[in-house]
C-alpha atoms as an extended CHARMM CRD file, in Angstrom:
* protein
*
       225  EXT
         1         1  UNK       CA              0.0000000000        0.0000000000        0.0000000000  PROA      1               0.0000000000
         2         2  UNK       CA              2.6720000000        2.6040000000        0.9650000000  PROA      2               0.0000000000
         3         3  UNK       CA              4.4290000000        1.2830000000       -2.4330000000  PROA      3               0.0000000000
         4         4  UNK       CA              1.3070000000        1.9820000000       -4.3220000000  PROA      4               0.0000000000
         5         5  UNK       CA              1.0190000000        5.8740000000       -2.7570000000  PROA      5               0.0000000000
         6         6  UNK       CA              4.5550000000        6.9420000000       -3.2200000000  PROA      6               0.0000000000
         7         7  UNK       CA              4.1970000000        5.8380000000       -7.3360000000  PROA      7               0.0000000000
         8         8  UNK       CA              0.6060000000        7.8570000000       -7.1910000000  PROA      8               0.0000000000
         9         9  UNK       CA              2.3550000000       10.5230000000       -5.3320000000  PROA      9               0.0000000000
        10        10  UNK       CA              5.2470000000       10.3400000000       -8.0170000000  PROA      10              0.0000000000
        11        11  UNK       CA              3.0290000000        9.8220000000      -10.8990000000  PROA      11              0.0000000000
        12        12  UNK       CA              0.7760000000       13.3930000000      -10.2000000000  PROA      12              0.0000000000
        13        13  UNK       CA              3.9560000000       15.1160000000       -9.7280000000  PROA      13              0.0000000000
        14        14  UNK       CA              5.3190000000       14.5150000000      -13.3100000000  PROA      14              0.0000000000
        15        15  UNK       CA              1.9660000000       15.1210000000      -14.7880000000  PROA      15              0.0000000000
        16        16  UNK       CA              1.7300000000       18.4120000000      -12.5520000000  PROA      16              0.0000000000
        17        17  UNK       CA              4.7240000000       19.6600000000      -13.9680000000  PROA      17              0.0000000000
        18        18  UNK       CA              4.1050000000       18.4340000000      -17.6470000000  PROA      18              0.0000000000
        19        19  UNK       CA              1.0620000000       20.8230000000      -17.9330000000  PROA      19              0.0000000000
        20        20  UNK       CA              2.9840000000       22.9130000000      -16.0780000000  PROA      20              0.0000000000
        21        21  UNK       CA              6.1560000000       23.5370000000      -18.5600000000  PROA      21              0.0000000000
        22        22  UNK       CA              6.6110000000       27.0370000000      -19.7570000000  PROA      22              0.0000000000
        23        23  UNK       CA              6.3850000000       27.5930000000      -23.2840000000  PROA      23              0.0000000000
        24        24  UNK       CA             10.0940000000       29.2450000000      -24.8870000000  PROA      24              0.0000000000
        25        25  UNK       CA             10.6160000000       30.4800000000      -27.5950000000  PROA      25              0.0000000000
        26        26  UNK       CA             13.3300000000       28.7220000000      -30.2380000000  PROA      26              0.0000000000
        27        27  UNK       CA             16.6160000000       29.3390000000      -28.1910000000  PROA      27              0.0000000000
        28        28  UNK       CA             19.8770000000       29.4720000000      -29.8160000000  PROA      28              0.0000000000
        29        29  UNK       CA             22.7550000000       28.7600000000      -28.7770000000  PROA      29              0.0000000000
        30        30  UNK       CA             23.3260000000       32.5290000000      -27.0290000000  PROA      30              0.0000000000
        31        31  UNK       CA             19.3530000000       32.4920000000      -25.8680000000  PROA      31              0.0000000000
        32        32  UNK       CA             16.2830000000       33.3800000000      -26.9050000000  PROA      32              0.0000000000
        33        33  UNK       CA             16.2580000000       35.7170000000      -29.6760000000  PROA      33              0.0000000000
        34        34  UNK       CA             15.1020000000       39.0610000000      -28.5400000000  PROA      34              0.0000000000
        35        35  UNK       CA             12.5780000000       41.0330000000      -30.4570000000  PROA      35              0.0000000000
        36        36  UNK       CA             14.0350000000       43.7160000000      -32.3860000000  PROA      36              0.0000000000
        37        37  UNK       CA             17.6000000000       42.0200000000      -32.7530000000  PROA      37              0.0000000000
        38        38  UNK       CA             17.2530000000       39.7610000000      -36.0370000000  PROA      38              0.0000000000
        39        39  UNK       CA             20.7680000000       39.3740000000      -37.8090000000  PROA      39              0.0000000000
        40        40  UNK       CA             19.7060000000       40.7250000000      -41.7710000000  PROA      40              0.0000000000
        41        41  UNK       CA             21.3200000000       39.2400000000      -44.3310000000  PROA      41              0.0000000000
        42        42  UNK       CA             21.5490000000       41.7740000000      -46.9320000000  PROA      42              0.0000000000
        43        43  UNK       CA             23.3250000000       44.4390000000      -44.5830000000  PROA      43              0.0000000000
        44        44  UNK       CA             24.9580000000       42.2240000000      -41.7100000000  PROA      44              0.0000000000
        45        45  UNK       CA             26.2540000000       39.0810000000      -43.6990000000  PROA      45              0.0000000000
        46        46  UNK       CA             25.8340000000       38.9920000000      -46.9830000000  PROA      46              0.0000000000
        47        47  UNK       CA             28.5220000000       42.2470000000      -46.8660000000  PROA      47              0.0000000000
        48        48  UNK       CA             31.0890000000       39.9590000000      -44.5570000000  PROA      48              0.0000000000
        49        49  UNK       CA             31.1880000000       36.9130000000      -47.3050000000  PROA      49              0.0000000000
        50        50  UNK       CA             31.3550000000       39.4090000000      -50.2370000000  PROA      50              0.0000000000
        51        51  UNK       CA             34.4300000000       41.4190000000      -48.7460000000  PROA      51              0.0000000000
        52        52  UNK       CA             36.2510000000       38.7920000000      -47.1180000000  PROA      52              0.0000000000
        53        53  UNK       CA             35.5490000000       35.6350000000      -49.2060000000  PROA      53              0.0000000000
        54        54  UNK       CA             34.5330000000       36.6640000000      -52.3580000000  PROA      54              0.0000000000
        55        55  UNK       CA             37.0730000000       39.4810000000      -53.0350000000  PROA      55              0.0000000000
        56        56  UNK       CA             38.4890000000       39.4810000000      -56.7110000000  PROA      56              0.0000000000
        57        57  UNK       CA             40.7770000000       36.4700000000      -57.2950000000  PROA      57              0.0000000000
        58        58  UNK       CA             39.0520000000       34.4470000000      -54.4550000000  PROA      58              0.0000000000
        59        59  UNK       CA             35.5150000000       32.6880000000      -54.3420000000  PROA      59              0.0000000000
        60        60  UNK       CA             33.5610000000       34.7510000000      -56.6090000000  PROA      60              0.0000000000
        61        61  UNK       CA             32.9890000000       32.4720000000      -59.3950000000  PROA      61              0.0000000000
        62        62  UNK       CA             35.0180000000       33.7720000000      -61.9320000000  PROA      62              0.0000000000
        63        63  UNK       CA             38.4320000000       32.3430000000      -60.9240000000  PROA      63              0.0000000000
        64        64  UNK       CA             39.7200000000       28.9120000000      -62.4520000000  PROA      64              0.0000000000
        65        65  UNK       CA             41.5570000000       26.3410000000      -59.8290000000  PROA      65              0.0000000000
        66        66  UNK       CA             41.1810000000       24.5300000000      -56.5660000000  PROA      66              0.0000000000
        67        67  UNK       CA             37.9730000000       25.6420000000      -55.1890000000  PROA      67              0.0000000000
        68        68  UNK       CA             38.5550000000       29.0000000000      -56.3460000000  PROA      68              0.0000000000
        69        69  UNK       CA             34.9980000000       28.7730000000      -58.7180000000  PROA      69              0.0000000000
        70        70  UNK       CA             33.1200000000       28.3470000000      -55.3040000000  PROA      70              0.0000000000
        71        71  UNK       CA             31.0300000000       31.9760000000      -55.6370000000  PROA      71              0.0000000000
        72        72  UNK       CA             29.8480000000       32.7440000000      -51.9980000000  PROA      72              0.0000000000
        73        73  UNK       CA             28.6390000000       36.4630000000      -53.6430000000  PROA      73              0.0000000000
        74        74  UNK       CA             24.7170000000       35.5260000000      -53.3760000000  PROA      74              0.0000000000
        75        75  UNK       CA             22.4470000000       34.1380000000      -50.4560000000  PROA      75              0.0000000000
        76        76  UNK       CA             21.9370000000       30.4240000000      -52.1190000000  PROA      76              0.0000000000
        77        77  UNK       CA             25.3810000000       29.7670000000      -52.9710000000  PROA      77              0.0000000000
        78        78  UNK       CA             26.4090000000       30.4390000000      -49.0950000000  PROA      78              0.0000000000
        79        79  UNK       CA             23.4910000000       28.4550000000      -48.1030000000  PROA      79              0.0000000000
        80        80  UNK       CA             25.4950000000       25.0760000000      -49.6960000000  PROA      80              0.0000000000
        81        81  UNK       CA             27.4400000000       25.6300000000      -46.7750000000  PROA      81              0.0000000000
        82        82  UNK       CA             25.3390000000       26.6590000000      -43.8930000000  PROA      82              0.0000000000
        83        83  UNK       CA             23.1030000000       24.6360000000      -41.7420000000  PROA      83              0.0000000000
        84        84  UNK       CA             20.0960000000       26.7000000000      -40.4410000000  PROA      84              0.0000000000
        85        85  UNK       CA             19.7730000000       26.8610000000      -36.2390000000  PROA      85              0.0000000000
        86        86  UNK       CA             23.2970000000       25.0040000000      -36.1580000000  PROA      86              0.0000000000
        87        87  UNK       CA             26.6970000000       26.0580000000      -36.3720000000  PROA      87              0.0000000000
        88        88  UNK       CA             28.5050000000       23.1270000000      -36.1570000000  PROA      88              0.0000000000
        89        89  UNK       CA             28.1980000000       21.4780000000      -39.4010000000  PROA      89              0.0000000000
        90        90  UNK       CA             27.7300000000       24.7400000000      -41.3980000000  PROA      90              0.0000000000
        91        91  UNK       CA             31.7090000000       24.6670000000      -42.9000000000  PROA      91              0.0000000000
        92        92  UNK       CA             31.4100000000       27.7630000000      -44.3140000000  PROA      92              0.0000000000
        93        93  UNK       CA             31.2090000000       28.8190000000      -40.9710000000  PROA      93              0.0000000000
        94        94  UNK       CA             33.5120000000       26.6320000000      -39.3690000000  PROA      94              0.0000000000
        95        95  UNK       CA             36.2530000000       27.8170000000      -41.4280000000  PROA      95              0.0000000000
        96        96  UNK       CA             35.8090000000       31.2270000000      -40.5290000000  PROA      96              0.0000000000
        97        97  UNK       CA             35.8720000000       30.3330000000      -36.8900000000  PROA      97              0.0000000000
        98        98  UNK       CA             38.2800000000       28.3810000000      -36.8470000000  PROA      98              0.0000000000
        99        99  UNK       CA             40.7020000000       31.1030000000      -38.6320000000  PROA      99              0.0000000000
       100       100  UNK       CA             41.7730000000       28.7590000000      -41.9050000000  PROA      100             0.0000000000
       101       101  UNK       CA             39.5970000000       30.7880000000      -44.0970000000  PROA      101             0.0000000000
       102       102  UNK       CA             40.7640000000       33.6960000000      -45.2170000000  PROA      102             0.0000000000
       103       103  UNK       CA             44.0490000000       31.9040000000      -45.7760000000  PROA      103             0.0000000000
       104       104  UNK       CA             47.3300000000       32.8500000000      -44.5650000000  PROA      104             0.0000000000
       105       105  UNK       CA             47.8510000000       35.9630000000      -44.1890000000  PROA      105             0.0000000000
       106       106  UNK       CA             44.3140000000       37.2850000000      -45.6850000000  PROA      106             0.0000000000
       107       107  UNK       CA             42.8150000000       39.8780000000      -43.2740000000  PROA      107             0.0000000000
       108       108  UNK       CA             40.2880000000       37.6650000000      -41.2290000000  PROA      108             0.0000000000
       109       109  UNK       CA             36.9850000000       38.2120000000      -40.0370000000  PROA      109             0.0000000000
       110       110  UNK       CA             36.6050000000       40.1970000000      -36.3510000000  PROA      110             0.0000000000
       111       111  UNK       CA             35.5900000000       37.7580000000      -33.1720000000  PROA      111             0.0000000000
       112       112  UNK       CA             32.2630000000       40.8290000000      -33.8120000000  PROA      112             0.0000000000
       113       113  UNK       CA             32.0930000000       39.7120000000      -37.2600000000  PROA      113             0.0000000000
       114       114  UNK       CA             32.3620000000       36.0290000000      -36.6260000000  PROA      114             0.0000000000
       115       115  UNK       CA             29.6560000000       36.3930000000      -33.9980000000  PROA      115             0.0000000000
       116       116  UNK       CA             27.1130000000       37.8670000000      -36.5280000000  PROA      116             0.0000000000
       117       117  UNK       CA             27.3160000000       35.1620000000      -38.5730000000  PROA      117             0.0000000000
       118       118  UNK       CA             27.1170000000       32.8810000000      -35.8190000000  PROA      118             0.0000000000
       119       119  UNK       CA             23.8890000000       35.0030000000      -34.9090000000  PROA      119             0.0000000000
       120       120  UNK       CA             21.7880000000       34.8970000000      -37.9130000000  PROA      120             0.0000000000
       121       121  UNK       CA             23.1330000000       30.9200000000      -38.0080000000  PROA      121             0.0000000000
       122       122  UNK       CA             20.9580000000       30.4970000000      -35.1280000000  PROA      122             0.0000000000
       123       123  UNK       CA             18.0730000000       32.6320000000      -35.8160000000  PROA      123             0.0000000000
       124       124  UNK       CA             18.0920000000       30.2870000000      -39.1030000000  PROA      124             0.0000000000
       125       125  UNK       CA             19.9510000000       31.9540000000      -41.7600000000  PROA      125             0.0000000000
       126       126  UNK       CA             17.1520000000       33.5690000000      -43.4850000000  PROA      126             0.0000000000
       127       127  UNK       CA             17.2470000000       36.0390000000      -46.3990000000  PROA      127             0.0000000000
       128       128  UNK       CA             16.8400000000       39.0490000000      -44.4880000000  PROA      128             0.0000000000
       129       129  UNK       CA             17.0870000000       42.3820000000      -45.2500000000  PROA      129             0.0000000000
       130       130  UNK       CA             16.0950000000       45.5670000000      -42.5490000000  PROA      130             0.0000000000
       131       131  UNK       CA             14.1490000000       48.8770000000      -43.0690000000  PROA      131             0.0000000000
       132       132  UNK       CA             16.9560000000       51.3160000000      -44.1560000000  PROA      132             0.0000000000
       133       133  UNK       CA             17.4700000000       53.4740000000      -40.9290000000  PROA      133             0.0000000000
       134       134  UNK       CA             17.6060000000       57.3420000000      -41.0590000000  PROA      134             0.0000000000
       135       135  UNK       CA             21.0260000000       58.1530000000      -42.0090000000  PROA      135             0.0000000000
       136       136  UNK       CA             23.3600000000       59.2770000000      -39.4590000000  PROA      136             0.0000000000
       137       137  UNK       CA             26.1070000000       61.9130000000      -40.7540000000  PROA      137             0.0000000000
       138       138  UNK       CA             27.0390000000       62.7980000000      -37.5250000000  PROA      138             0.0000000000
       139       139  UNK       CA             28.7060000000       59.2760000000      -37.3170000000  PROA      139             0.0000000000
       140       140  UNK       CA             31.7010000000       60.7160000000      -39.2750000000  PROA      140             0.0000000000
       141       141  UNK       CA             34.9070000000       60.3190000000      -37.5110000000  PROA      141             0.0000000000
       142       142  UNK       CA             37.1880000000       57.4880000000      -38.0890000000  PROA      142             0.0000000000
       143       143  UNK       CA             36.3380000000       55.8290000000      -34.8550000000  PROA      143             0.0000000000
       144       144  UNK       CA             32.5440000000       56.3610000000      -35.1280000000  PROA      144             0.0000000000
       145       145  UNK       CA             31.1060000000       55.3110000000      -37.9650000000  PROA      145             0.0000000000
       146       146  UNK       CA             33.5890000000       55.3370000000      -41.0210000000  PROA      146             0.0000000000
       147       147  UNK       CA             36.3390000000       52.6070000000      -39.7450000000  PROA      147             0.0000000000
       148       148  UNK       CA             33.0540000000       50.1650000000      -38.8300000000  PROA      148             0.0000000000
       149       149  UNK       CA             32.1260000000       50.9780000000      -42.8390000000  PROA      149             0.0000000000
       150       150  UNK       CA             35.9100000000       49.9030000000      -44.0050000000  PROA      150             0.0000000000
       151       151  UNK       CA             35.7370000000       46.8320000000      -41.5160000000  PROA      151             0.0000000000
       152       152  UNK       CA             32.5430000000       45.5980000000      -43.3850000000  PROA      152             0.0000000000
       153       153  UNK       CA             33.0280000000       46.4540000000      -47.3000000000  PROA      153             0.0000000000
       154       154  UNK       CA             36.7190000000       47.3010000000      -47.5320000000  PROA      154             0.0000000000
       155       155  UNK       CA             39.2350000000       45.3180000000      -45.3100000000  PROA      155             0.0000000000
       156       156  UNK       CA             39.0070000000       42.1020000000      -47.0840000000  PROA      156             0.0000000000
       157       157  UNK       CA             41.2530000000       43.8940000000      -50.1410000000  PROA      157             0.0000000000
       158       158  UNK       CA             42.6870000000       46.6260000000      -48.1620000000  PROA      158             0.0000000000
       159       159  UNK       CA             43.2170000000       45.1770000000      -44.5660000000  PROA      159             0.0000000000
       160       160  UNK       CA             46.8220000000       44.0720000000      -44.0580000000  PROA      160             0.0000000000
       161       161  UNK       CA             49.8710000000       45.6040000000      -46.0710000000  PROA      161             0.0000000000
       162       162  UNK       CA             50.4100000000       45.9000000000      -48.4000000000  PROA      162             0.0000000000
       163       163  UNK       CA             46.9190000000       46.3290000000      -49.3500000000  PROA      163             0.0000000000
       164       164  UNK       CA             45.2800000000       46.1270000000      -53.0300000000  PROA      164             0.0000000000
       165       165  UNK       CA             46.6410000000       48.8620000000      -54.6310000000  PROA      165             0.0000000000
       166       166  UNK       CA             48.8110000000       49.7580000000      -51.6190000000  PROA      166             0.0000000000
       167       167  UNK       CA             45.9240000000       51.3920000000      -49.7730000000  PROA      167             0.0000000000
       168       168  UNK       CA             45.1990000000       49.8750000000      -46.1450000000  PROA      168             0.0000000000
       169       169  UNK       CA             42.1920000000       50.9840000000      -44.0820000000  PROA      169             0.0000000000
       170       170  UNK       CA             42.2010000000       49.3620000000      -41.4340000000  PROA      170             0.0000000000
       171       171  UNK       CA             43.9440000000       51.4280000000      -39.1460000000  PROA      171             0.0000000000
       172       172  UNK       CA             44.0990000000       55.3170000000      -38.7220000000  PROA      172             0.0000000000
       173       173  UNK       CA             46.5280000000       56.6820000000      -39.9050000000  PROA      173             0.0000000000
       174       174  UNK       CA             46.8820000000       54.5190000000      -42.7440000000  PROA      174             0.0000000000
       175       175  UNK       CA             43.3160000000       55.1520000000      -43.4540000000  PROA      175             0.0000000000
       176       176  UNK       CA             43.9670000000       58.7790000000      -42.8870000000  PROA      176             0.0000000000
       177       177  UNK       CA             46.6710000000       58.7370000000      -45.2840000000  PROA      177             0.0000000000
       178       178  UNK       CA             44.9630000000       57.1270000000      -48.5830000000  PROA      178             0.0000000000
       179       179  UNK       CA             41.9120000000       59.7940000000      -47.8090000000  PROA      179             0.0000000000
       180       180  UNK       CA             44.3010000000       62.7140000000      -48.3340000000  PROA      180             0.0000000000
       181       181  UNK       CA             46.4170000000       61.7620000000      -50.4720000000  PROA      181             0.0000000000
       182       182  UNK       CA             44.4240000000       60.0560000000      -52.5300000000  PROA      182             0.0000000000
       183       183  UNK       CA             41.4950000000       62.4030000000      -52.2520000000  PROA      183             0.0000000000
       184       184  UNK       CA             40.3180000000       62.2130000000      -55.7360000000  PROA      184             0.0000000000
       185       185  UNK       CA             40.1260000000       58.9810000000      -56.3680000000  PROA      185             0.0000000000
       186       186  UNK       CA             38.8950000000       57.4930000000      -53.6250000000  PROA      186             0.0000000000
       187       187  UNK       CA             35.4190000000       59.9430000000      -53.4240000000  PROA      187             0.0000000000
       188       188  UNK       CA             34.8970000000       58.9640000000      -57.5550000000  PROA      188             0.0000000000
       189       189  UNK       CA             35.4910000000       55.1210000000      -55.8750000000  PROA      189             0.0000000000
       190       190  UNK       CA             33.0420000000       55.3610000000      -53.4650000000  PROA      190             0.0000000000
       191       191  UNK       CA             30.7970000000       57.1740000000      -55.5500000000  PROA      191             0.0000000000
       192       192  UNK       CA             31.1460000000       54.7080000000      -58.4430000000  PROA      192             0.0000000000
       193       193  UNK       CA             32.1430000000       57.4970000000      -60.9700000000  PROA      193             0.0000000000
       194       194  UNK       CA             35.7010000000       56.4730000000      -61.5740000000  PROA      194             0.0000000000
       195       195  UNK       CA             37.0090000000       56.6320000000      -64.9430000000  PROA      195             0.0000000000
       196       196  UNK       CA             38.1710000000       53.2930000000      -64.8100000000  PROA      196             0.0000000000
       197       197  UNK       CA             35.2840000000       51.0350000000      -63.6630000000  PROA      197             0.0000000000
       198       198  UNK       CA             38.0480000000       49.0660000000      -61.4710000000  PROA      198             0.0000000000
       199       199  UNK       CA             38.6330000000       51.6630000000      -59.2000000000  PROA      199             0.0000000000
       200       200  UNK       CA             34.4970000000       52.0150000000      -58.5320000000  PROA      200             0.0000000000
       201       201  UNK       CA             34.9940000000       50.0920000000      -55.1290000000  PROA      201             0.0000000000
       202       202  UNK       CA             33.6020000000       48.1610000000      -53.4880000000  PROA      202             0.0000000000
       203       203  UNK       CA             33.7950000000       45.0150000000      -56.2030000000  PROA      203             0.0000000000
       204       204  UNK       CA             30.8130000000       43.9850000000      -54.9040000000  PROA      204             0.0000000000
       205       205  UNK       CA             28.3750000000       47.1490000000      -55.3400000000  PROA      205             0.0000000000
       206       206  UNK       CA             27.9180000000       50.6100000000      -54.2800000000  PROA      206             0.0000000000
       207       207  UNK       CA             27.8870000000       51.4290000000      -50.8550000000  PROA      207             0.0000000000
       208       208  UNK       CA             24.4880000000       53.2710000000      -49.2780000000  PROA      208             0.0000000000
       209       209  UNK       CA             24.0510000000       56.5540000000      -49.7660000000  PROA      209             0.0000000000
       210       210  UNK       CA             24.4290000000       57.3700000000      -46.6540000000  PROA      210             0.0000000000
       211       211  UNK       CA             27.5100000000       55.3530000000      -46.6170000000  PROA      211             0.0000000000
       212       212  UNK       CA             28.7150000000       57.4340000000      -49.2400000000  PROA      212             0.0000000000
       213       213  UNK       CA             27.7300000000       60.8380000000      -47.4280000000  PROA      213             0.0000000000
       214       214  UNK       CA             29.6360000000       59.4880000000      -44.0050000000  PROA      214             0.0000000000
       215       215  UNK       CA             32.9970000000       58.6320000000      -45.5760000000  PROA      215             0.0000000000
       216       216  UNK       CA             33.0690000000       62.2590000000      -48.0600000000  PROA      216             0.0000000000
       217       217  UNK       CA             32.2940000000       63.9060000000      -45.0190000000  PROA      217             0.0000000000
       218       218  UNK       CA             34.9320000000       62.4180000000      -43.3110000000  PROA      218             0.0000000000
       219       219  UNK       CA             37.5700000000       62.8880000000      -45.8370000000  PROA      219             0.0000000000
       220       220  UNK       CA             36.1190000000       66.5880000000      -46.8180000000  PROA      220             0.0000000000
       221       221  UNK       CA             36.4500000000       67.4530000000      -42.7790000000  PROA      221             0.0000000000
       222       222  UNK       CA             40.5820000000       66.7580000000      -43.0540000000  PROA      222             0.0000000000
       223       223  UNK       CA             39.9210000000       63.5190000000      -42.0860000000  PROA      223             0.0000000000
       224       224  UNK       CA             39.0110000000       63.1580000000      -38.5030000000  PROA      224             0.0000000000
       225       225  UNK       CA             40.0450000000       60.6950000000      -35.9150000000  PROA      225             0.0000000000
């Protein structure tokens, strides 16, 4: 008899706490994704692949050789390599974390950058794309605003010397440097007006307009740090 309460006793308890369970949302591997903070593709990721993978003589599907036809410059050909809600087996991720892509010395992704696209891994890798945001030209100092620009659609060409066409942005004064001197040039880059449509950078597309505004601000200011 005492058996017989203690599995009753046991029996309501598990059934208590079955109808009992509180309902979560999909969690991730960071948490619950919070309203408001969905990874888009078109502005977050798709920018990352194109700059750091897909730079000209590398995987953008125009280059003969080992792997080097692999074009990672549109949302379905990344998603050959990505596995929605799960890092792990997505190897275009894995190589990325794991630092072997970019090769040697390639500039590489930032731990920031690597953490996006472990982000919108998790929310599950959709083709997103966000409400352009009012633009914001007071964001135009190198440290606000224009270096996060270079980080995203620049450094994978002109990150670590000597840089495509000896131009490095990726740190101040260097950055500083090709704005001034190269003045010119780099504003009829930016602005895709160039008289030789290789210089129209970046590779991959214009930048936003507002993109556009920020950086001939900063250069037309001297500059700024």
């Amino acid at each position: 008899m005492r058996k017989a309460l203690i599995m009753i006793t046991i029996t309501v308890a598990v059934l208590y706490s079955c109808t009992h369970d509180r309902v979560v949302p999909y969690k991730t591997s960071s948490g619950p994704i919070a309203k408001g903070d969905t990874v888009c593709f078109q502005s977050d990721v798709l920018p990352l692949f194109q700059t750091y993978c897909a730079s000209t003589g590398c995987h953008d599907g125009k280059n003969n050789g080992e792997d080097r036809i692999l074009n990672l410059t549109t949302y379905s050909n990344i998603m050959q390599g990505i596995v929605p809600f799960n890092t792990g087996p997505s190897r275009y991720y894995s190589v990325i974390q794991d630092g072997s892509m970019p090769p040697g010395n390639s500039p590489k992704l930032t731990p920031a950058q690597t953490a996006t696209i472990a982000k919108w891994i998790d929310q599950g890798a959709l083709n997103t794309s966000c409400a352009t945001a009012t633009c914001d030209t007071t964001k135009t100092t190198y440290s606000n605003g224009v270096s996060q620009i270079f980080s995203t659609y620049c450094n994978g060409c002109h990150g670590v010397a000597p840089g495509s066409g000896n131009v490095i942005l990726s740190d101040y004064a260097s950055a500083k440097s090709a704005g001034t001197s190269l003045k010119a040039s780099f504003l009829a880059g930016i602005n895709y007006t160039s008289a030789l449509p290789a210089m129209n950078m970046p590779p991959s597309g214009p930048l936003s307009s507002c993109q556009v505004k920020q950086i001939t601000k900063w250069i037309n200011n001297g500059c700024p740090q």
